[in-house]
C-alpha positions in Angstrom: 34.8 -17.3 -32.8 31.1 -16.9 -32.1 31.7 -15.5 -29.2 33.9 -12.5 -31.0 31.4 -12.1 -33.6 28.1 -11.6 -31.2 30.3 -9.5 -29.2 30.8 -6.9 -31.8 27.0 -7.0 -32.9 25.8 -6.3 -29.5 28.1 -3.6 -28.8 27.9 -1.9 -32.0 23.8 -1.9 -31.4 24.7 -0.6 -27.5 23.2 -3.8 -26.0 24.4 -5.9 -23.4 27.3 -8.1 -24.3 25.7 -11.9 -23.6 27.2 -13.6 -26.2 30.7 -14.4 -25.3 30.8 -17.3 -23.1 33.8 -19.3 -21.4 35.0 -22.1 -22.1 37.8 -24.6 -21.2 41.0 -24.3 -23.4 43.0 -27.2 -23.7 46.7 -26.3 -22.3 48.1 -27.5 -25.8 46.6 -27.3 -29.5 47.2 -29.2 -32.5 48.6 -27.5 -35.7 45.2 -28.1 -36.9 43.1 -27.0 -34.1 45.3 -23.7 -34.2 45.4 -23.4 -38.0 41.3 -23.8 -37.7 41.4 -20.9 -34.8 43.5 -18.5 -36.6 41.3 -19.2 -40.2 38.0 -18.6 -37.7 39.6 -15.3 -35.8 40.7 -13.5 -39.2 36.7 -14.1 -40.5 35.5 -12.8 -37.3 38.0 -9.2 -37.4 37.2 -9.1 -41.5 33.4 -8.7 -40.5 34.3 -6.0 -37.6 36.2 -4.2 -40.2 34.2 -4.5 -43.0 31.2 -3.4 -40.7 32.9 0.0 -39.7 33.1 -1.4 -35.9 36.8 -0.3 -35.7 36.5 3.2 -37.5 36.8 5.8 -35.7 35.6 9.1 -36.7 37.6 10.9 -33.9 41.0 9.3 -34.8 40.4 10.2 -38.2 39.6 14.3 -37.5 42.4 13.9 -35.0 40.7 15.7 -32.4 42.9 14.5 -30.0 41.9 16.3 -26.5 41.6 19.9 -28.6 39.5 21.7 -26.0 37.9 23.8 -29.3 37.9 20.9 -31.5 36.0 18.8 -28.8 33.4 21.8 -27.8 32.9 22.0 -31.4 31.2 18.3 -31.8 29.5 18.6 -28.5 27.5 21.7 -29.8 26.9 19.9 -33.3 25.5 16.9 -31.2 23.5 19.6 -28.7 22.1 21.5 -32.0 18.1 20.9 -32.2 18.5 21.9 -36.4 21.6 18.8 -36.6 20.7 15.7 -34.6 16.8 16.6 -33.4 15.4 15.2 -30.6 18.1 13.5 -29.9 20.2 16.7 -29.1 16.9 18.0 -26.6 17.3 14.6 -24.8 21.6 14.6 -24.4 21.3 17.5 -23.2 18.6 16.7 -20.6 20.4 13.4 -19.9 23.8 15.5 -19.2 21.7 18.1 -17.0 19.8 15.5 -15.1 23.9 13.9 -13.8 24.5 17.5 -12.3 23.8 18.8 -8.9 21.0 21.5 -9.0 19.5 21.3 -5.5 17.4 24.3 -6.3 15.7 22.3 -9.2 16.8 25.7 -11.5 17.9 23.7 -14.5 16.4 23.4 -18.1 13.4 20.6 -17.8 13.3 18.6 -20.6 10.0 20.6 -22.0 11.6 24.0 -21.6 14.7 22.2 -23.8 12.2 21.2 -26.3 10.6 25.2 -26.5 14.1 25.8 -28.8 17.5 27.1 -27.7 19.9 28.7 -29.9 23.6 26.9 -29.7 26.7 28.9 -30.0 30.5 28.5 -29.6 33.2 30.7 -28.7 30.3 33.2 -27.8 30.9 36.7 -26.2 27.8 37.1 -24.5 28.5 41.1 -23.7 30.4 41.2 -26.8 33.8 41.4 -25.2 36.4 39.4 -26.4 38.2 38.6 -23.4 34.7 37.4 -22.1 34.2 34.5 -24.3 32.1 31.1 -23.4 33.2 28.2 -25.3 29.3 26.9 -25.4 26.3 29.5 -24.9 22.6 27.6 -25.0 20.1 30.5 -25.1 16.6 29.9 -24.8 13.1 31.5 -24.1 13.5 31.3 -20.4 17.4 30.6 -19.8 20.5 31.2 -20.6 23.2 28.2 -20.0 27.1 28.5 -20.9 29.5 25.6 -21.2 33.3 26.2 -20.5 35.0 23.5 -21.9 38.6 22.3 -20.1 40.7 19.2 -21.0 44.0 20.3 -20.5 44.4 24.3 -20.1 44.4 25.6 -16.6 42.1 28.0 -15.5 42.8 31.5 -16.5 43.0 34.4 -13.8 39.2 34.8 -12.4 38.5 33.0 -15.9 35.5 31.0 -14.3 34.5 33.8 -12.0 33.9 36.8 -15.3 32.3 33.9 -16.9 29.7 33.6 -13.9 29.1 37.4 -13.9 29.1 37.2 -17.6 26.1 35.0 -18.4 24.3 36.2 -15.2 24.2 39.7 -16.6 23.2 38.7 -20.2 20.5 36.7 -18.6 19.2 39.2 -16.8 18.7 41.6 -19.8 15.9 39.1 -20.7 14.7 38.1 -17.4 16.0 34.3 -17.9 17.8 31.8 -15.7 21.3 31.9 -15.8 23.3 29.0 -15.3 27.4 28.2 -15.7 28.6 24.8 -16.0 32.3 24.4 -15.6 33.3 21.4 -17.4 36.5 19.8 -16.6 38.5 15.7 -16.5 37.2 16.0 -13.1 34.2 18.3 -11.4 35.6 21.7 -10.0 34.1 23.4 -7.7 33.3 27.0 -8.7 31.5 29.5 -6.5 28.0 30.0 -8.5 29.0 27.2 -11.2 27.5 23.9 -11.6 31.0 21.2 -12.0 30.5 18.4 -14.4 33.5 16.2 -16.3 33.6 14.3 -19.0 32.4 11.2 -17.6 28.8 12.6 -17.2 29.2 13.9 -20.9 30.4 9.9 -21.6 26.9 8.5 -19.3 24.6 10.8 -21.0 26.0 9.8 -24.9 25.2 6.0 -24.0 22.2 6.5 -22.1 20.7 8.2 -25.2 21.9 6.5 -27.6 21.1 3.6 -26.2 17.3 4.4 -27.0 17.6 4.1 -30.6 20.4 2.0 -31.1 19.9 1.7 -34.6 19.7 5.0 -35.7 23.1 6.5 -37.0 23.6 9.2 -34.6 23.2 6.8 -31.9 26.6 4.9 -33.3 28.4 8.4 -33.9 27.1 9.2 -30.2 28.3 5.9 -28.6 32.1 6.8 -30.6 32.1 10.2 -29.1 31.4 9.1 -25.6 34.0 6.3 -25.9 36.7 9.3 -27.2 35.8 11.4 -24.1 35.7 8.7 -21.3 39.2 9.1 -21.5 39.8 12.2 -21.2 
């Protein structure tokens, strides 16, 4: 049970999995050799659980695919003032998987100038205008509309558009509208991302400091929302 043991280490640090290597398995085993396997196994998934390994935070909250719920933790983990650097660099990672063939998105030093996060945001202060993510910076202005499940509502993505753009151009900023859905949409004047770049963008990060707790809550999340 080696094999089960390095597995879990690896993956809980985000490395690559090398340690489980095959092997021939006899067609029959003794009593003994499967008493020995099943004594071996139950060691091996006592030290995942006792590790945390098979905790998840997500289950637990029940966040399910709660398209506020799940906006909600994707600000936290985009909030400069919650996870650091590490939220200048997701967000990076996340805007770098996006098509922008202008070049017009956030670099990662304009990121690191400071952006305030909001959710559920009414950037004109009208409630039937309201962004489930708003990232406003120095020099741009970025909303997130979040969609698991819930259809689009009428011209919902279209007022959003016009929405930021006009709040952006109060303070001479970039404006920018990404629509993200289970699979990329395309929106006239919207930049289509899905969860999967969300998913890419948690490992790639957190793969950089795979000790550090965020990383592991990171890795969890992107695991919840691959399967959206």
């Amino acid at each position: 049970m080696r094999g089960l043991v390095g597995f879990s280490a690896e993956w809980r640090v985000g490395q690559p999995i090398a340690s489980v290597k095959t092997a021939e398995v006899p067609e029959r085993l003794s009593d003994e050799q499967f008493a020995l396997a099943l004594t071996t196994l139950n060691g091996a998934v006592r030290d995942i659980l006792n590790r945390g390994d098979a905790f998840d935070p997500w289950v637990a909250a029940r966040l399910r695919r709660d398209e506020v719920r799940n906006a909600s933790v994707l600000a936290a983990f985009l909030t400069p003032s919650q996870t650091g650097d590490f939220a200048y660099r997701f967000l990076h990672a996340l805007l770098r998987r996006l098509d922008d063939p202008q070049g017009s998105l956030p670099t990662l030093a304009t990121l690191r100038h400071g952006y305030r996060v909001r959710t559920e945001d009414c950037p004109l202060g009208l409630a039937s205008e309201r962004v489930d993510l708003t990232l406003e910076g120095p020099s741009f202005l970025l909303g997130i509309e979040v969609k698991i499940d819930a259809p689009e509502g009428d011209d919902q993505f279209g007022r959003y558009v016009r929405t930021i753009t006009r709040r952006a151009r109060d303070g001479d900023r970039s404006a920018h509208v990404v629509i993200l859905a289970r699979r990329r949409m395309k929106v006239p004047d919207a930049i289509a991302a899905d969860w999967s770049d969300v998913a890419s963008a948690a490992r790639e990060i957190a793969a950089t400091d795979p000790a550090n707790p965020i990383s592991r809550v990171l890795r969890s999340f992107a695991a919840h929302v691959g399967g959206f």
